[in-house]
N, C-alpha and C positions, 0 to 999 in steps of 0.2 A: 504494500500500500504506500510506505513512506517513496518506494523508488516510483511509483507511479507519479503521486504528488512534486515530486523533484524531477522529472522530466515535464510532467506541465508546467509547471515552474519556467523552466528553458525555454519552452516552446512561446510560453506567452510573452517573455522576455524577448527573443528573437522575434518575434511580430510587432511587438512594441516599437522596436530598434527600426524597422521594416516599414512602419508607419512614418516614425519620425524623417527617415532620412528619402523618403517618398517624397513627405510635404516640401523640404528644402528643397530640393530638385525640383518641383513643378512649380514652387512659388517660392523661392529664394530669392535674394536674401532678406531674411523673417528674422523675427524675436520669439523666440522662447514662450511668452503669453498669448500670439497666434497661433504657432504648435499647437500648445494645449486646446485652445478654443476648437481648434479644426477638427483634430483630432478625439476628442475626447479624455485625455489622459490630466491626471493633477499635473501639477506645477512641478511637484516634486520628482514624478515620474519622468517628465520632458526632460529638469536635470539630468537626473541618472543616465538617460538614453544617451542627451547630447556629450555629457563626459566619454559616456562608449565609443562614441562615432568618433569622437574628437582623436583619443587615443587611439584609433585605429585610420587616423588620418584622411578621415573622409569629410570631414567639414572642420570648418573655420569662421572665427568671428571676422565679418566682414564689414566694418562700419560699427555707425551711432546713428539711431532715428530720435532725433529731436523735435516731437509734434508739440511742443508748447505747453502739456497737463504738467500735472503736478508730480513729481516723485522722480527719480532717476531715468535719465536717456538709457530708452534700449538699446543692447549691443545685438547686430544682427548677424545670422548665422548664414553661411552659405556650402553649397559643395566645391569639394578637390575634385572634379572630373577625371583627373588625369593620374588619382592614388592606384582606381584599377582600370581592368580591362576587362573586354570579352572577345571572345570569335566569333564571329558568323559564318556560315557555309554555307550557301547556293547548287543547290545538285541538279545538273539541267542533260538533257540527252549529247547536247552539244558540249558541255565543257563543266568546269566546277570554278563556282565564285569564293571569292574567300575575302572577309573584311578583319579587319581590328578597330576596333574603337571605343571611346572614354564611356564614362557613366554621364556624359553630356548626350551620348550616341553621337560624338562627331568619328569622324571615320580617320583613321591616324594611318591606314596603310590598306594597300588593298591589290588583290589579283587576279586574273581569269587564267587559267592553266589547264591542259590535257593533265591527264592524272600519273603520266608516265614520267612527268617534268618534277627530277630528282636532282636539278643542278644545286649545290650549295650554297646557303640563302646569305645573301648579302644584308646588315643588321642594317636600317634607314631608317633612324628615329626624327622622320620629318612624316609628314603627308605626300602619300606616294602614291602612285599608280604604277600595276605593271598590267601588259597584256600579251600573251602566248597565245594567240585569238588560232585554237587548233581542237577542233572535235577530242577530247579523252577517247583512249580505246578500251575503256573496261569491258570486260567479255559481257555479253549478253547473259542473264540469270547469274550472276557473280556476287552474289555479294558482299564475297570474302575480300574479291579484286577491289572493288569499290571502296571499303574499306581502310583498304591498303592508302587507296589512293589519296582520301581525305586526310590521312595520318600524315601523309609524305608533308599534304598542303598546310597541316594546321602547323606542322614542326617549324616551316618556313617562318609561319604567319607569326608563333612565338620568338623566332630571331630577328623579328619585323618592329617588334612591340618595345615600345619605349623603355629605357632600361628604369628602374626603382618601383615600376608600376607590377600589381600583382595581379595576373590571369586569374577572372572569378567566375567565367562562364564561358561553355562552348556550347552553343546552340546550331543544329543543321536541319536545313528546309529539303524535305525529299519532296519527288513529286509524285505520292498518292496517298492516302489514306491513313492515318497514323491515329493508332488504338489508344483510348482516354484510360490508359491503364499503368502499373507503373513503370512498366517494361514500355512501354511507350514502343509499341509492336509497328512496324511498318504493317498492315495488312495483306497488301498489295500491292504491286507496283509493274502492271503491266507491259507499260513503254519500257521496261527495265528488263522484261521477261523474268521479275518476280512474281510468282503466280503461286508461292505461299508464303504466309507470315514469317518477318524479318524482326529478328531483333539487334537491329544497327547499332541502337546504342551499349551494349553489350559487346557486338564486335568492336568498337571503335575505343573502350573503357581499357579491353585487351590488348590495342595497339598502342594503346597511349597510359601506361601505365603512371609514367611520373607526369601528368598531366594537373592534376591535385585540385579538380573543378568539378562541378557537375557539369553531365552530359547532359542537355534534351533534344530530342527528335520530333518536329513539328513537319507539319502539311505546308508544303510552298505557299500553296494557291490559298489556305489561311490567313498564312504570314503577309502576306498578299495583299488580302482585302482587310486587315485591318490596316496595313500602310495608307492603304488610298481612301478607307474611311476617315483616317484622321488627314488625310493632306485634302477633302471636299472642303471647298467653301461654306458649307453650310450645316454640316452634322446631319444627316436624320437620322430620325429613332433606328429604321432597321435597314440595311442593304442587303441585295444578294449580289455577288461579285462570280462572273463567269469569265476564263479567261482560257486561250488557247496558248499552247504553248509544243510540249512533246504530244497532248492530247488535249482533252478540256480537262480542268479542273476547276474548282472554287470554291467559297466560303459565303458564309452569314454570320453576319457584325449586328446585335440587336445592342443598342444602347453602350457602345464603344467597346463590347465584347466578344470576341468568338463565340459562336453559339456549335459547339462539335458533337451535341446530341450525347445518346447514352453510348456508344462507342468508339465516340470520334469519327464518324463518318459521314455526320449531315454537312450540307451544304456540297455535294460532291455530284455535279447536274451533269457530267460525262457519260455517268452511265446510266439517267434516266432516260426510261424507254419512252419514243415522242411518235411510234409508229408501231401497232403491235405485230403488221404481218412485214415488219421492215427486214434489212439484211442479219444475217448470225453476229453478235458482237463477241469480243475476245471472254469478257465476263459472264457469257453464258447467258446470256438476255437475246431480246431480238430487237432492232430499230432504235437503238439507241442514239442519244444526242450526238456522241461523236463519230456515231458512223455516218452522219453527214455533215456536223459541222468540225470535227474535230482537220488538223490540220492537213492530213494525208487523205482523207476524204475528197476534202477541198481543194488542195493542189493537183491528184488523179483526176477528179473529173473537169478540171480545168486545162487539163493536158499537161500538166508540169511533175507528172509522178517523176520521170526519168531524171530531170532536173534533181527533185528532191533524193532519189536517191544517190545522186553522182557528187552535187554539191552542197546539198543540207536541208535543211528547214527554213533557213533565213537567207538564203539566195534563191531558194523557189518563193517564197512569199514575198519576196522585192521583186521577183518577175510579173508574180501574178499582179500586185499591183497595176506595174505598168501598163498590163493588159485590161484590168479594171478602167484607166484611166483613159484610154483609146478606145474603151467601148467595144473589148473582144468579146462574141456572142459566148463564145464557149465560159470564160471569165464569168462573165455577168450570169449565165446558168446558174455554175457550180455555188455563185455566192449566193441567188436565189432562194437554190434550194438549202442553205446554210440560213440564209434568215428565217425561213419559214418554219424548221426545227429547233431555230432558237427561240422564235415567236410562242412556239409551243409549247417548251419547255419553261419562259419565264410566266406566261399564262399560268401555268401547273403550278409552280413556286408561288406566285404572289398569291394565285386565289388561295392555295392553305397556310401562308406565312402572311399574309396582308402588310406586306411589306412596300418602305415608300420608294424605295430608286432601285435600279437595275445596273451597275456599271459593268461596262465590258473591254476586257484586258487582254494583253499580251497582241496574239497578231488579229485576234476580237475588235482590236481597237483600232489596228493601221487600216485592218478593212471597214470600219464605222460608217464612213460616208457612204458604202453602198447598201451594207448590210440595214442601217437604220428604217428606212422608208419602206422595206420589206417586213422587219417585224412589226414596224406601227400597223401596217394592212394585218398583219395577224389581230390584231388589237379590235379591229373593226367594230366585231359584233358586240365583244365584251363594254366599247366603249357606247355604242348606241346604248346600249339596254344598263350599265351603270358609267356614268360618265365619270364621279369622280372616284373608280377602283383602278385607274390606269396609271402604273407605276411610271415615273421617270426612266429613261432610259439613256444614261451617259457613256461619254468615252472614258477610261479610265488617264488619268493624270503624269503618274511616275512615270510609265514606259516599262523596259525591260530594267528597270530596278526596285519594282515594287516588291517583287519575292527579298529578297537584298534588305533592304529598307526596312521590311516587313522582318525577319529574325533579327535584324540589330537592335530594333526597339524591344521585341522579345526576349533579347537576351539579358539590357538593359533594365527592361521593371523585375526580370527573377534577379537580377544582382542586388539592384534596389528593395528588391523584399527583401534580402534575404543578408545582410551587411553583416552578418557574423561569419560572414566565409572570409574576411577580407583582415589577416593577423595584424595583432597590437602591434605597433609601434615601443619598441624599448625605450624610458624614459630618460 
């Protein structure tokens, strides 16, 4: 009983800590009596926390707020962004991303790399950028290889990272489906020719032994939609986020949060079925959304399979553009029949989520100007008959740095919860 009570003890203490240095970060530099106020906790407790933080060099009095009452000028508290770090990792069919960056989430170093690129990493305690802009060849159903690869990347990415500053999170974006469990299980990952449950972070814990962080393994197309919910001009209550990329993927953000359902796999419209007598899909379904709007759908019946498989994903989709643009019949079909499946599918989504905007990503997004005026005609009838249940439908913002964007803020609020990972400072 007493060890029970002494580890809630810790734990409540570690969330205390987690709150406090939450508020400074989003609204820094504060006083100690706004803390409390915001937060909930006594006066006394802000203390204790900020003493914590302090010795572990993660805030600092930053000033004096002199507002004219009575009693002693507050001293105001703010964060060291640069005490720790985290990694990010971007896993894409075409290549692996890999960021570093402060508890500001600015980005302190960053690279795109094939996953075979073992040259010896040069330290650059500036703002960097590298690009090896070259497809990875990890084998197909590998996910030992894949692995490997990320291990190769992160180690660079630790010799990248500002020297006194302490590694307190690696977080990696796959792209499919990742289990709300604590094994944080890839489910699936079919463009990978994963076609049973993965436990990456598990492999990756094994590669990276003196790593001395926690691992977590998120959903790109999440990580994703909650970057471009927070980069909207306008917040709404709830988005659905569809985005093409190796396939479709996506997320739901209700009220600034991932919404991953009870297994971590809602929000995932790729393989909602939008045609029940439609073609076989890889999932074992029939007529699935990405069997016509996913990107290899789209580029084959546009005439650019051959393309895509000789030069990639993103020189057939800069082709097909151009043939968009000149008003190619074959072009304008394939995208057609893409809106019309799309149309379908956010129809399906909004009427059971009554949700207010629809953004659409990755190459969802390059093709926007054609694809839009086809799903609005999907809209039609729903919109005669309730005019105002017709969701917005936008282009998504970041571009191809929304997955990116999306685990660095992730990784950022688990460090931020979580500031007992980040050792004392010797006095």
């Amino acid at each position: 009983m007493e060890k029970r009570q002494a580890h809630d003890s810790v734990a409540v203490r570690r969330r205390n800590l987690g709150l406090v240095l939450r508020h400074i970060a989003e609204h820094g530099p504060c006083a100690r009596t706004e803390i409390a106020s915001a937060t909930g906790l006594s006066h006394a407790s802000v203390t204790t926390m900020v003493t914590d933080l302090a010795t572990r060099g993660l805030i600092a009095e930053g000033g004096i707020l002199n507002d004219g009452s009575r009693g002693r000028p507050r001293r105001l508290l703010r964060l060291i962004p640069h005490r720790a770090t985290t990694i990010a990792v971007q896993i894409t069919s075409e290549h692996l991303r890999v960021a570093v960056a402060d508890l500001a989430g600015t980005i302190l170093w960053q690279a795109t790399t094939p996953h075979h690129a073992a040259a010896p990493p040069t330290p650059a305690h500036v703002a960097a950028a590298e690009s090896l802009a070259a497809p990875h060849d990890v084998a197909a159903g590998s996910p030992g290889a894949m692995a490997d690869a990320i291990a190769v990347l992160v180690r660079r990415a630790q010799a990248a990272a500002p020297v006194g500053a302490q590694l307190v999170r690696l977080a990696v974006a796959m792209a499919g489906p990742v289990g709300d469990d604590e094994a944080q299980t890839v489910l699936v990952a079919t463009d990978f020719g994963w076609l049973r449950p993965v436990r990456l972070r598990a492999l990756l814990a094994a590669r990276l032994p003196e790593l001395g962080c926690p691992i977590d393994v998120i959903n790109d197309a999440n990580a994703a939609a909650l970057a471009e919910y927070h980069a909207h001009p306008r917040r709404p209550r709830g988005v659905v986020y569809i985005a093409a990329g190796t396939g479709i993927g996506g997320g739901v953000v209700l009220d600034g949060t991932i919404h991953t359902g009870s297994r971590g796999i809602a929000g995932e419209p790729g393989h909602m079925p939008v045609a029940f007598d439609g073609p076989p899909c890889v999932c074992g379904a029939r007529g699935c959304l990405v069997c016509y709007a996913g990107p290899d759908a789209v580029l084959t019946a546009a005439g650019l399979g051959q393309t895509l498989r000789r030069e990639g994903v993103t020189s057939a989709a800069d082709r097909l553009t151009e043939a968009l643009a000149r008003r190619d019949e074959r072009a304008l079909a394939a995208v057609d029949t893409a809106g019309r499946a799309l149309g379908t599918a956010i129809l399906s989504s909004t009427s059971l989520l009554d949700l207010d905007e629809v953004i659409l990503g990755g190459l969802l997004a390059q093709w926007f100007p054609w694809l839009e005026p086809v799903i609005r005609h999907q809209f039609a009838g729903r919109r005669a008959l309730v005019p105002t249940a017709e969701p917005d439908v936008t282009r998504a913002l970041l571009g191809a740095d929304a997955a990116l964007s999306g685990v660095i803020e992730f990784a950022r609020r688990a460090a931020l919860s979580d500031p007992a990972t980040v050792a004392r400072r010797p006095r």
